[in-house]
N, C-alpha and C positions, 0 to 999 in steps of 0.2 A: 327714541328713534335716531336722535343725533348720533348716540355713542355707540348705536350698532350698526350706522354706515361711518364715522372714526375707524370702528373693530374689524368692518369687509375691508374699506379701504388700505388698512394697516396689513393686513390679512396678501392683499395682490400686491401690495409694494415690497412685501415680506417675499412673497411666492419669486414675483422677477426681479430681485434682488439676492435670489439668495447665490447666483454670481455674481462676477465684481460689475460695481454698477459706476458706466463712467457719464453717461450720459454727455450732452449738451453745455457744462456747465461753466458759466464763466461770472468775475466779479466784473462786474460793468461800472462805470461812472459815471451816473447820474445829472449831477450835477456841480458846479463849483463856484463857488463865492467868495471872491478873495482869498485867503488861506482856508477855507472850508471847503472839503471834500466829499459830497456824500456818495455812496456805492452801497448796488444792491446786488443781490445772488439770485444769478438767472440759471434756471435750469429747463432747459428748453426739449429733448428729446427724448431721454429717458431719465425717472428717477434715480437720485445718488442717495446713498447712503451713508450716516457719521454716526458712528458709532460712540459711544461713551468713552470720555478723554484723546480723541480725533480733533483735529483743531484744522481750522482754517487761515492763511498766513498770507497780509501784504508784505512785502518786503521792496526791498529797494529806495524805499522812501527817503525822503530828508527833510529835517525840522520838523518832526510830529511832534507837538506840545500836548495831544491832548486826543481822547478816543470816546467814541458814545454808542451805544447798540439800542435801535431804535426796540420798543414792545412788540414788533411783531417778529422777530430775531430771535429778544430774546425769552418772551414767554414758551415759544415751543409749538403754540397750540394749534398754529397751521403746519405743523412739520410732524406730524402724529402724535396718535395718544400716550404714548411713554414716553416723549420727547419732551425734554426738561425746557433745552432752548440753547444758546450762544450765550457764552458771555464772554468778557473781556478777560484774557489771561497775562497776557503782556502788553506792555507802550513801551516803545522807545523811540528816541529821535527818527531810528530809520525801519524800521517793521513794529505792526500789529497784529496781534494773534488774540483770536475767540476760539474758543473752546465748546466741548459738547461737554455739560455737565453732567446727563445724566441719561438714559433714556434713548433706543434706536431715536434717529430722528431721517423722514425720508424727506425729502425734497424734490418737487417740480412746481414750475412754475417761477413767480417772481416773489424775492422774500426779501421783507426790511430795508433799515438803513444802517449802514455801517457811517457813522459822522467820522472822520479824521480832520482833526484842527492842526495846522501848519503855520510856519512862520515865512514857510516856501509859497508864494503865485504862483509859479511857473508850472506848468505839466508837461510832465515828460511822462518818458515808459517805465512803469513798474512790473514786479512780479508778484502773482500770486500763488498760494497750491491750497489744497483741498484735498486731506488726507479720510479717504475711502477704505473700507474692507479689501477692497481689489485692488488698492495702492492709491498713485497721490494722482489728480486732475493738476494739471500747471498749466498756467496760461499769462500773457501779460494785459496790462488796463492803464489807463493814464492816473497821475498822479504826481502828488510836489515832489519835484527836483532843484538842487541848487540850480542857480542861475547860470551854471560856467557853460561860456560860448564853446559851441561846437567848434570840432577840428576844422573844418571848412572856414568858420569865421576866422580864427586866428591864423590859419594859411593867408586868408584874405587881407588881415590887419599887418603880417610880417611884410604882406608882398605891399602894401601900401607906403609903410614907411620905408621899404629899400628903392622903391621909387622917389619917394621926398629923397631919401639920401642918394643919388646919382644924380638928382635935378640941382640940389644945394653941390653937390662936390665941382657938376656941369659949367654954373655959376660962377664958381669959386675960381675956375681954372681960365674961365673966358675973362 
């Protein structure tokens, strides 16, 4: 019974899917723990579709030391019955990329955890894309960014010290 509503199910995601399916979908951030970043893949209005060797991609990042795809990611088996699952295809310091190994895989609803271990605290704005049959979902989510102070702070820290320096020169002249 299970594996012939899997088969209808597969069957209508296949049917309105078989245009490009952009859906709802975005990586969201969960949650963060000190340099640990978990994010899951929310698909909220219509199912997306990833096809086999389509990948999914944070970028922007800094300091990734380290990447995890929780079991429900990357077994597959909520994401249809040919759907192999996500796995980890790249790390580096600044983007991580999963992949579709095998198998349409459709998507709605809320899927997994994607772990990113960082040497960064800080969140800032990152980006993601979501490469679809009908082209790429792009959107941005928080995540570890270097610490370097925004343009505004450092206006603010120049205009500080040229104040100490006219008060000291003020000083100086009196």
């Amino acid at each position: 019974m299970k594996k012939l509503r899997g088969v209808c199910i597969a069957a209508v995601f296949s049917a309105v899917c078989s245009q490009p399916c952009w859906g709802g979908a975005i990586i969201s951030l969960e949650l963060q723990t000190g340099g640990t970043y978990d994010y899951e893949l929310l698909v909220t209005t219509q199912a997306i579709a990833v096809q086999p060797d389509q990948d999914i991609v944070l970028s922007g990042l800094s300091g990734v030391t380290n990447a995890a795809v929780s079991l429900s990611l990357a077994s597959g088996a909520s994401a249809g019955p040919t759907c192999t699952g996500l796995t980890l295809s790249t790390v580096t310091s600044t983007s991580v990329t999963l992949v579709n190994d095998g198998g349409q895989c459709f998507y709605l609803g809320t899927y997994g955890t994607l772990e990113v271990d960082s040497s960064m605290t800080t969140a800032g704005v990152v980006d993601f894309s979501i490469q679809t049959p009908g082209g790429f979902i792009t959107g941005t989510t928080s995540g570890p960014v270097s610490s370097v102070p925004e343009p505004a702070a450092w206006a603010m820290s120049l205009a500080g010290v040229a104040a100490l320096g006219v008060r000291y020169c003020l000083r100086r002249a009196a």
